[in-house]
VEXKEZA-531816 format. One record per residue (C-alpha): x, y, z; residue in one letter. Coordinates in steps of 0.25 Angstrom, whole numbers, plus 5000, padded with zeros to 4 digits. Layout:
% residues N
XYZA/...
//
This chain:
% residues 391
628945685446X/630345635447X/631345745446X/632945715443X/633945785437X/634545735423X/635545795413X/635945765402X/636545845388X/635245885379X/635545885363X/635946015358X/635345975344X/634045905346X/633646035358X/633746145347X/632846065338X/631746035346X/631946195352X/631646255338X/630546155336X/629846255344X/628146245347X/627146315338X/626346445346X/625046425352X/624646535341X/624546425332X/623246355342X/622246455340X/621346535329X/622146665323X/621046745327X/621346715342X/622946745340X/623846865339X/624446875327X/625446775324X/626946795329X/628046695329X/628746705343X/630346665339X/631246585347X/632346685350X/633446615353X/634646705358X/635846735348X/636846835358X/637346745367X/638446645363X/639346545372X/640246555380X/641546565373X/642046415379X/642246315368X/641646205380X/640446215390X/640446135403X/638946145405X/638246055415X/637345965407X/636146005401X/634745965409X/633845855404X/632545825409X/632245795423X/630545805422X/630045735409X/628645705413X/627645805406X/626945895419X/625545925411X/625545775407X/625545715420X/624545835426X/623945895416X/622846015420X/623146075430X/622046165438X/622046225452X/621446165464X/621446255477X/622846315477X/623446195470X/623746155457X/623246015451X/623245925441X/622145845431X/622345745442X/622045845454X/623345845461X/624245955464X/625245985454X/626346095457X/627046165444X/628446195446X/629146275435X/629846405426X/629246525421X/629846595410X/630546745409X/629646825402X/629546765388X/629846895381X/631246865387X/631346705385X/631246695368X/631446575363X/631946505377X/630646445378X/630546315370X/630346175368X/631746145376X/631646245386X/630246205389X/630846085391X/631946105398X/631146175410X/630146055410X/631045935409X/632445975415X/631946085424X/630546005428X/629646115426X/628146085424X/627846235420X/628446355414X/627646475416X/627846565402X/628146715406X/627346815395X/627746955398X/626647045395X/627147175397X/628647215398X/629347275386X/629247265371X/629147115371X/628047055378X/626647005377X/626047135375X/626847175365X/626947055357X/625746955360X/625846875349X/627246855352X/627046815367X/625746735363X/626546645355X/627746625364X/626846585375X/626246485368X/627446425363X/628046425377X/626546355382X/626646235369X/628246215375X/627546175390X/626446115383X/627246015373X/628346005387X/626945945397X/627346075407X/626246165412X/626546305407X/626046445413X/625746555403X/626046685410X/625446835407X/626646885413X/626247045418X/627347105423X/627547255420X/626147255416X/625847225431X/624347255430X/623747125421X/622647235416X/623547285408X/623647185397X/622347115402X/621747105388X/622947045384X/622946935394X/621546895390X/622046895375X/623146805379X/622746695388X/621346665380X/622146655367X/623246565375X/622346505384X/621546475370X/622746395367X/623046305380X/621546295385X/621746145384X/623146135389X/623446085402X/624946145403X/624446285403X/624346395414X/624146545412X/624446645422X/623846775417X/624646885425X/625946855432X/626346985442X/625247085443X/625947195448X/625947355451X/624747455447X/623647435438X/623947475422X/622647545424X/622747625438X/624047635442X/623647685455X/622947535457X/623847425461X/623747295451X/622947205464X/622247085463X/620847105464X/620547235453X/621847195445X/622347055444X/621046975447X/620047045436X/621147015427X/621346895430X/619946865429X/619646895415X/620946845409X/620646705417X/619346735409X/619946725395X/620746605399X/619546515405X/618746545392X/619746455385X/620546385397X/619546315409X/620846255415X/622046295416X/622646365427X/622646525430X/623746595436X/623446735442X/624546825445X/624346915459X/624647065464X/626147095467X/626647025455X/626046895460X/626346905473X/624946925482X/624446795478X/623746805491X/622946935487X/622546875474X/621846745482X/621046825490X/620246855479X/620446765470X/619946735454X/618846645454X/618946525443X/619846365441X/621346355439X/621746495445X/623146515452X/623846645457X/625146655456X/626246725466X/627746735462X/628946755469X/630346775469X/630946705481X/632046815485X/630946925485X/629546845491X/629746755503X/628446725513X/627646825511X/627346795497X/627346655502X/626146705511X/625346735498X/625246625493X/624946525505X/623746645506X/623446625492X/623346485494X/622646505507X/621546575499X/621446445489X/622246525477X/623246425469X/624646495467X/625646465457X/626946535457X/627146565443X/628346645447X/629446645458X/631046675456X/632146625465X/632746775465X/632146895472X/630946975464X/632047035454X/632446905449X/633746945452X/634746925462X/635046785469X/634346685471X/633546645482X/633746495484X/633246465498X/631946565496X/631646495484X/631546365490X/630746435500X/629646475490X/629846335483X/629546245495X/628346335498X/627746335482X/627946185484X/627346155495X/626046225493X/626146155478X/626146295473X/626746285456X/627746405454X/628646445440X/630046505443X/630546625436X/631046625427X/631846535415X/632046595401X/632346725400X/633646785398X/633446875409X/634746875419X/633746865433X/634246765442X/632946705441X/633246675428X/633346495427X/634446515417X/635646595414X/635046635400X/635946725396X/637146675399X/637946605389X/638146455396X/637346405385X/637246435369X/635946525366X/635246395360X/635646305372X/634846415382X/633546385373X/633746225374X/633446205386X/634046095394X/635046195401X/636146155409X/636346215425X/637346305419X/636246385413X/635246375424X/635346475433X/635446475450X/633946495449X/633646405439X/634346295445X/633646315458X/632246315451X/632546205443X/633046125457X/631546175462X/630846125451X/631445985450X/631345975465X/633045955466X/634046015472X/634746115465X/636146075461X/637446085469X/
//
């Protein structure tokens, strides 16, 4: 498809209106009986942070859209051949796109406007939708109804948008999926309930297994007595409702022995494994991996990969990046970068969310200008559009 920059000034006005027209919850798609109890999930949008104290801004323009045509339109159901990804029309299709921060630290960024922003100026075809299960007081486990409804808002923005969308069980502290296994099973057969007819969806039911079992903590969290039996019975849920769409597995090492993973792999259609990096921590070896995991016949897709070292800090690793980039495409292999929408200060981190270049309500608009994009999110949004960065 035909990539180009543009710019031009959005309106102020007409943004702010469409943003708080907002998309009803997937909640209101199925039977009470099958849903939590009801909770509204809020828009939050910040308060604290004011302007700079300048009477005039010289902010380069805002972006406009570079990439209108609509993804899922033009290759609707996607399913997995061999180690590659294809359309309704059988040929390979390679997603290129953004995962979210956790959601419990991005309320009310996502939105019709954002959505938008990340698929039209950015050229995104997916946004992979981070759910923390496990990490403090405000997260899935403790508040399901809460993250059950912002998940499917965040899915109906894609869907209305014609981008592919990746809903992610995102285990992290909780490194052994066990742990909320009964959860998981809950969750994606009431979602997958929901989107069993939509082409734009992809679930990915565990995103870094990691440490000792919840269970035996003298037992590593491992592919074969852990993350596989897992894996098989939440697939289970999901296939009594979804036939189709695609499955991603996460893998031992928080998703790093991809290779481990495909010598014994799950047996069923339209499943992937995925393998993340962060491209000043993981070179060749992990490289390895994968070409093994494709060796093997596994599908992989990068749901995760940073431009900074594993911390998501520190500088950024340019010409390592483009490394890992010229691999990923090359073999056709469909990756997310993390992360855009948080307020967290990682230098992974697409924007400069908590500085004050922009108003509050201008930072939920969308449509940013380079000032508030960070060096990362400059070099990502090069990647995705296929251009050089800018001078």
């Amino acid at each position: 498809m035909k990539r180009s920059r543009i710019f031009k000034q959005i309106s102020f006005v007409i943004a702010l209106s469409t943003m708080l027209g907002g998309v009803s919850s997937c909640s209101n798609k199925l039977d009470k009986e099958t849903l939590p109890s009801v909770t509204t999930t809020e828009s939050v949008v910040e308060t604290t942070e004011t302007t700079p104290e300048e009477t005039e801004r010289t902010l380069g323009p805002n972006s406009t859209a570079v990439v209108t045509d609509r993804i899922v339109d033009l290759h609707g159901q996607l399913s997995v051949n061999g180690v590659d990804i294809v359309d309704s029309n059988g040929e390979k299709i390679q997603l290129k796109g953004m995962s979210s921060y956790g959601l419990n630290a991005c309320a009310g960024f996502f939105n019709e406007n954002t959505v938008k922003t990340i698929a039209e100026d950015w050229g995104a075809d997916v946004i992979r939708f981070a759910m923390t299960t496990k990490g403090n007081s405000d997260d899935y486990t403790s508040d399901p109804d809460k993250y059950y409804n912002l998940m499917c808002e965040c899915v109906d923005f894609c869907i209305a948008q014609g981008i592919y969308t990746i809903i992610d069980w995102h285990i992290l502290y909780d490194g052994d999926p066990n742990e909320y296994k009964a959860e998981a099973i809950d969750f994606f057969s009431r979602i997958s309930e929901v989107y069993k007819d939509s082409p734009n969806v992809i679930y990915e039911i565990c995103n870094e297994p990691n440490g000792m079992r919840f269970d035996d903590e003298s037992q590593p969290v491992d592919w074969d007595n852990t993350i596989k039996p897992y894996a098989e019975e939440v697939i289970a849920a999901i296939r009594a409702n979804d036939p189709d769409n695609i499955i991603i597995v996460g893998t031992p090492t928080w998703s790093q022995d991809v290779d481990i993973a495909s010598a014994n792999p799950i047996s069923g259609d339209n499943i992937m494994y995925t393998a993340h990096f962060y491209a000043g921590s993981h070179g060749q070896e992990l490289r390895d991996k994968i070409v093994t995991a494709n060796n093997n016949g596994c599908a992989v897709f990068v749901t995760e990969w940073g431009t900074t070292n594993d911390s998501g800090k520190g500088e950024i690793y340019e010409t390592e990046t483009r490394e890992w980039i010229d691999f990923l495409n090359e073999r056709g292999i469909s990756w997310c970068n993390w992360s855009i929408g948080g307020s967290d200060s990682e230098k992974s981190n697409a924007l400069k969310f908590k500085s004050q270049i922009l108003t509050a309500e201008e930072k939920y608009l969308g449509h940013w200008p380079d000032d508030f994009i960070s060096t990362s999110g400059l070099l990502v949004r090069s990647l995705i559009l296929e251009q050089e960065t800018a001078e």
